[in-house]
N, C-alpha and C positions, 0 to 999 in steps of 0.2 A: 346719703352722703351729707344731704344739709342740715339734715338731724344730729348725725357726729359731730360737723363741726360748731355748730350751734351751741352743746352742751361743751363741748373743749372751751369755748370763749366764755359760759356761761361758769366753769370751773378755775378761771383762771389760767389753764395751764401753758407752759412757757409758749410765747408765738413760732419761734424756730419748730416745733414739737406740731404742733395744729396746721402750720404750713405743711410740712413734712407727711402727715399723716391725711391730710386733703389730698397732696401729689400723688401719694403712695396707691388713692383708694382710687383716681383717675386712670394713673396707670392700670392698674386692676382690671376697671371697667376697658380699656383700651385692648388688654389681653384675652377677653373673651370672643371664642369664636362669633363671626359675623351667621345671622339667621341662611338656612341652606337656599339657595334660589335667589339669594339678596344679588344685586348685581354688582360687580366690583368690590366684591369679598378677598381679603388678601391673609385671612387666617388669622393667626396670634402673631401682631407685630407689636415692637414699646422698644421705647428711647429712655432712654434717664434726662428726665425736664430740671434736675436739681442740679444745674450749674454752677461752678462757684462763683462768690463776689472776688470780681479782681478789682486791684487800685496799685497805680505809682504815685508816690510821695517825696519830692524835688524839693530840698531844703537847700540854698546856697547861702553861703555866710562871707563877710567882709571884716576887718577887724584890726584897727591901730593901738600902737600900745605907747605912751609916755614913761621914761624909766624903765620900760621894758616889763613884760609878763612873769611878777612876780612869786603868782600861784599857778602853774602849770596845773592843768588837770585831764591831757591825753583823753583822746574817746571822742566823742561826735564837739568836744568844745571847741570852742576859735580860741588857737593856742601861741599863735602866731599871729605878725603881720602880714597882711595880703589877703587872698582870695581863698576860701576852702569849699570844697561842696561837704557840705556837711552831713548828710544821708540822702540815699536814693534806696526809700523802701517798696519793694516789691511786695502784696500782698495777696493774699486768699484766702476765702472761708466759705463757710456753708453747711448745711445739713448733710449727712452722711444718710440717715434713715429716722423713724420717730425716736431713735436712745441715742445718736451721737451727734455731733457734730465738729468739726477741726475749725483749726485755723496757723495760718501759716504768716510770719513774715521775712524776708532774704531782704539783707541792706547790703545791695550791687554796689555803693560806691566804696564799702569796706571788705567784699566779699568775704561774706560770713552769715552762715544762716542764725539769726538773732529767736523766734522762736517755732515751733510745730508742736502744737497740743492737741489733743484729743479728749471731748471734754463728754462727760454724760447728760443727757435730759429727762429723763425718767424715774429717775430712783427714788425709792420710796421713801416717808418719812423728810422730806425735807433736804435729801442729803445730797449732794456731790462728787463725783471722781472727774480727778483730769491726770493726764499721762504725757509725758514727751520730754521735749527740751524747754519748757517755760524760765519767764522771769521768776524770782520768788516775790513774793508776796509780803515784802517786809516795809513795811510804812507807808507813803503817801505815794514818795518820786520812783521810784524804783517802776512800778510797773505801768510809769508813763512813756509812750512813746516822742519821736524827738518832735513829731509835728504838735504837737500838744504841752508841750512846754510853754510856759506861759512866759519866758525868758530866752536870751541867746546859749547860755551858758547854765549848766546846771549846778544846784547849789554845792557848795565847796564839801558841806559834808556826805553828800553824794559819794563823788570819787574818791575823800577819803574812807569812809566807810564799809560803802557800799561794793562801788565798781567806776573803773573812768567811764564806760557805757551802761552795763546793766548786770547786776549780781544777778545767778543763772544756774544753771544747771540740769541734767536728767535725769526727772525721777519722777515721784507719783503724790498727789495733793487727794487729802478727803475734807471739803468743807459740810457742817449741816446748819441747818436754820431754826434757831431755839425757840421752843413757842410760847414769845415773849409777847405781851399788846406791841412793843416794837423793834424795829429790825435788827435782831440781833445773830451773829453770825462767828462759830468758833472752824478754823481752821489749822491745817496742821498737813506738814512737808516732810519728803526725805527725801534727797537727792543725790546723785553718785558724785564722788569728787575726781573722778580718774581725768586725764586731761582728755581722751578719748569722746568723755561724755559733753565737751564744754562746758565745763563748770568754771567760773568766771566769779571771782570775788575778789574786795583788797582787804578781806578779814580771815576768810578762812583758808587751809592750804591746801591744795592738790596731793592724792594719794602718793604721788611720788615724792613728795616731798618726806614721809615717815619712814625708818628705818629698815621696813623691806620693800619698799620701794613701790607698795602696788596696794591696793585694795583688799587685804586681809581677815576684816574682823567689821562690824557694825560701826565701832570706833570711829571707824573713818570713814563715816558716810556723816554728809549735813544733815539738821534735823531743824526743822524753822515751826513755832508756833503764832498763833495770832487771834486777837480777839476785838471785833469791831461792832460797834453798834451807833445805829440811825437814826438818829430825833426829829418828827417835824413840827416845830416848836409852833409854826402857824402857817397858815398860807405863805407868807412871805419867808421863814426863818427857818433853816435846819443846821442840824449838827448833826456829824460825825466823830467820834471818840476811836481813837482803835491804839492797840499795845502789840509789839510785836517783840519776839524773840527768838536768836538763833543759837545754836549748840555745833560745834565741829572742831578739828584740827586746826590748830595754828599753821602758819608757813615756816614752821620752826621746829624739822625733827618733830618727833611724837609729843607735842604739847598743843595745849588744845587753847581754845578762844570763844567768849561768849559775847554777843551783841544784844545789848537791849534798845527798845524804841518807845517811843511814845508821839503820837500825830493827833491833830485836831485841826478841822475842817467846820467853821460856822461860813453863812452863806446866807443873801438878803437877795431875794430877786423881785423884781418889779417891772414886769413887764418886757421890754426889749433889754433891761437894765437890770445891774447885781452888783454887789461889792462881796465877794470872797476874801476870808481870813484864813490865812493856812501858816500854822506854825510844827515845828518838829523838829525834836531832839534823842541822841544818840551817846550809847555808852559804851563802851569797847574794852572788855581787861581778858590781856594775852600773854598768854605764858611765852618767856624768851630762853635763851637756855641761861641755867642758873638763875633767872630773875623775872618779874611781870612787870607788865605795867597797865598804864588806867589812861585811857584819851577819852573827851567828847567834844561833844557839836552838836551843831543845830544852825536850822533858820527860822527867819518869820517872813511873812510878805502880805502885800497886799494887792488883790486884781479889783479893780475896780472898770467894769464895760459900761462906760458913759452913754455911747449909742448902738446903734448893730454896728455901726462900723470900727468904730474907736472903742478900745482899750490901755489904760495905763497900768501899771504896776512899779509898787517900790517893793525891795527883799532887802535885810541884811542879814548877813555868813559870821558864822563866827565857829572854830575849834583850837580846840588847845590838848596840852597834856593836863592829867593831874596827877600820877605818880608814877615813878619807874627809874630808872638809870639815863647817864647821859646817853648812852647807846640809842635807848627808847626814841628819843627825839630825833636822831638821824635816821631810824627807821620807820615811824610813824608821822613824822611833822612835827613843828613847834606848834607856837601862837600861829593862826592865820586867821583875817578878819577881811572884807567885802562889803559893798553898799552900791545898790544897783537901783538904775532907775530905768525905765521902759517904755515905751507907746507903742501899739501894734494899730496898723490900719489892716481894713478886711476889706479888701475891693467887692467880694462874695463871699459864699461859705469856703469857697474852693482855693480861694490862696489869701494871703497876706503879708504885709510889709512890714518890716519891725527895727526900729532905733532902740537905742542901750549906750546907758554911760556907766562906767564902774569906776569905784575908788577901791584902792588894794591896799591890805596892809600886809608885812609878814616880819615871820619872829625873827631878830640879825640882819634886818635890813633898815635901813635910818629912814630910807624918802620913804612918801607914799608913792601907787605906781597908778595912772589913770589907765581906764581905756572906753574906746570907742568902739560900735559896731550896728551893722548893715546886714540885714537876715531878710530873705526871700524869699518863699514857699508857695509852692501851686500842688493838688490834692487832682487826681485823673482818678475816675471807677468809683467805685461802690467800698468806703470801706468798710468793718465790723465796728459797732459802738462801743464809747468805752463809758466806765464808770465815773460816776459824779467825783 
């Protein structure tokens, strides 16, 4: 057994995968009849030692508004004045056996199971399958969860875009790993649009939405591509590049809608200390009936973690139209624009305190609109790691 798992570590292969297969080979030994005469021999007994990681994650939010909340954006944001619990996620994961392992999360305070995947660790070649109700995989925010926001409020072209919580869906992801000197990684989605499946977007539309009312034809199924690669520029410096794009039905009778992306992630870390650069922009052109139209957006921000406990960040929002009918802009948005500034304190790893001022702007409205906010989160359990 110490010979297997020696050469697993000696090959690199994933940790989930080498734990897994260590467990698997104790159990084993545990199942073998005990020697005849042995005293207190009790046959072939075994438990499953591979429990899952659970965690609860208690996000509450506070939040005033000057001029009133000019840009609504519904979903886990402070939309309102006053008090909101802004997510209560329930979580689970774990190794299934040496080829799978899931992971589940349920946000109790929206009831609504947000994802359950089921992801492969074996596959040859480099390659990947995962299966369920996932987020999609389209740019930077999307497949961040709310305790990992590095803000109160998610960027504006987020929930235009994207989703007021998380663009979504069930269906099936194959990513593989191109063998490049560096990280490069091509991915690719399909997913059902029935509302059955919780398919959740503010760009593409629900099968019911297309003239027979249901799920027909390939037509109307999502289709999301994406291509990312990893730089590390030096011990201190890396980049992230990635493109993403999606293909599906409009929310408009049988016309269809395309989203493109582009994200970039540079990063300077030093020790307890980093300054993160994350900028990302969005193109949107959707068929309406008789006419199209064309929106974007984007943001940029900056996180800068001055010590372990302290973090600041500044972001600014911006989307607009660029072409389309007057109609377009009562369905999509005009001009909207944002300026946010930030400090998060971390008593532990396990929770944190976070201030927010925002300046608003929107298109038809004269003042600017301020606002303020008060965000609290504490982390219970073991959760699953996310990506840089």
């Amino acid at each position: 057994m110490a010979e297997t798992t020696e050469s697993l570590q000696e090959s690199e292969v994933d940790p989930d995968l080498a734990a897994a297969i260590e467990a698997d080979q104790k159990d084993a030994q545990k199942d073998q009849p005990a020697p005849r005469g042995v005293a207190g021999s009790t046959g072939t007994m075994s438990s499953n030692s591979m429990n899952p990681d659970i965690s609860f994650i208690m996000t509450v939010g506070a939040g005033g508004y000057i001029n009133g909340n000019i840009l609504n954006q519904g979903g886990h944001n402070i939309n309102d004045n006053g008090f909101i619990l802004q997510g209560l996620e329930f979580g689970a994961s774990g190794s299934v056996d040496p080829f799978f392992r899931y992971d589940m999360k349920f946000e109790l305070a929206h009831l609504h199971l947000e994802e359950v995947v089921l992801s492969t660790l074996a596959l040859p070649l480099n390659m990947q399958m995962r299966a369920g109700l996932m987020f999609a995989r389209f740019g930077r925010q999307n497949e961040l969860c709310l305790h990992t926001w590095s803000y109160v409020n998610a960027p504006l072209s987020h929930s235009r875009f994207l989703s007021e919580e998380h663009f979504k869906g069930t269906g099936v992801e194959w990513s593989v790993l191109l063998p490049t000197p560096w990280y490069s990684m091509v991915l690719v989605e399909m997913m059902s649009t029935d509302t059955i499946s919780d398919f959740n977007s503010s760009t593409f539309g629900t099968s019911d939405k297309n003239l027979s009312g249901k799920t027909d034809s390939f037509d109307d199924l999502m289709y999301l591509g994406r291509l990312e690669n990893f730089f590390e520029l030096s011990n201190a410096w890396s980049l992230l590049i990635g493109n993403s794009a999606a293909f599906g039905q409009s929310g408009y009778g049988d016309n269809r809608a395309t989203l493109f992306g582009s994200d970039l992630t540079l990063k300077w870390t030093g020790g307890e200390t980093f300054v993160k650069w994350t900028t990302e922009g969005l193109l949107r052109q959707t068929q309406i009936p008789l006419a199209s139209a064309e929106d974007w957006g984007g943001y940029s921000q900056v996180d800068l973690q001055i010590t372990r406990r302290w973090m600041m960040g500044v972001r600014g929002d911006y989307a607009d139209m660029l072409s389309g009918p007057e109609s377009a802009t009562d369905l999509f948005g005009g001009q909207e624009a944002r300026g946010s500034l930030a400090l998060t304190f971390f008593p532990t790893h396990f929770s944190k305190i976070r201030l927010q001022g925002d300046v608003l702007s929107a298109e038809g409205v004269d003042s600017l609109s301020y606002g303020g906010f008060l965000q609290v989160e504490v982390i219970a359990g073991a959760h699953a790691p996310h990506s840089f």
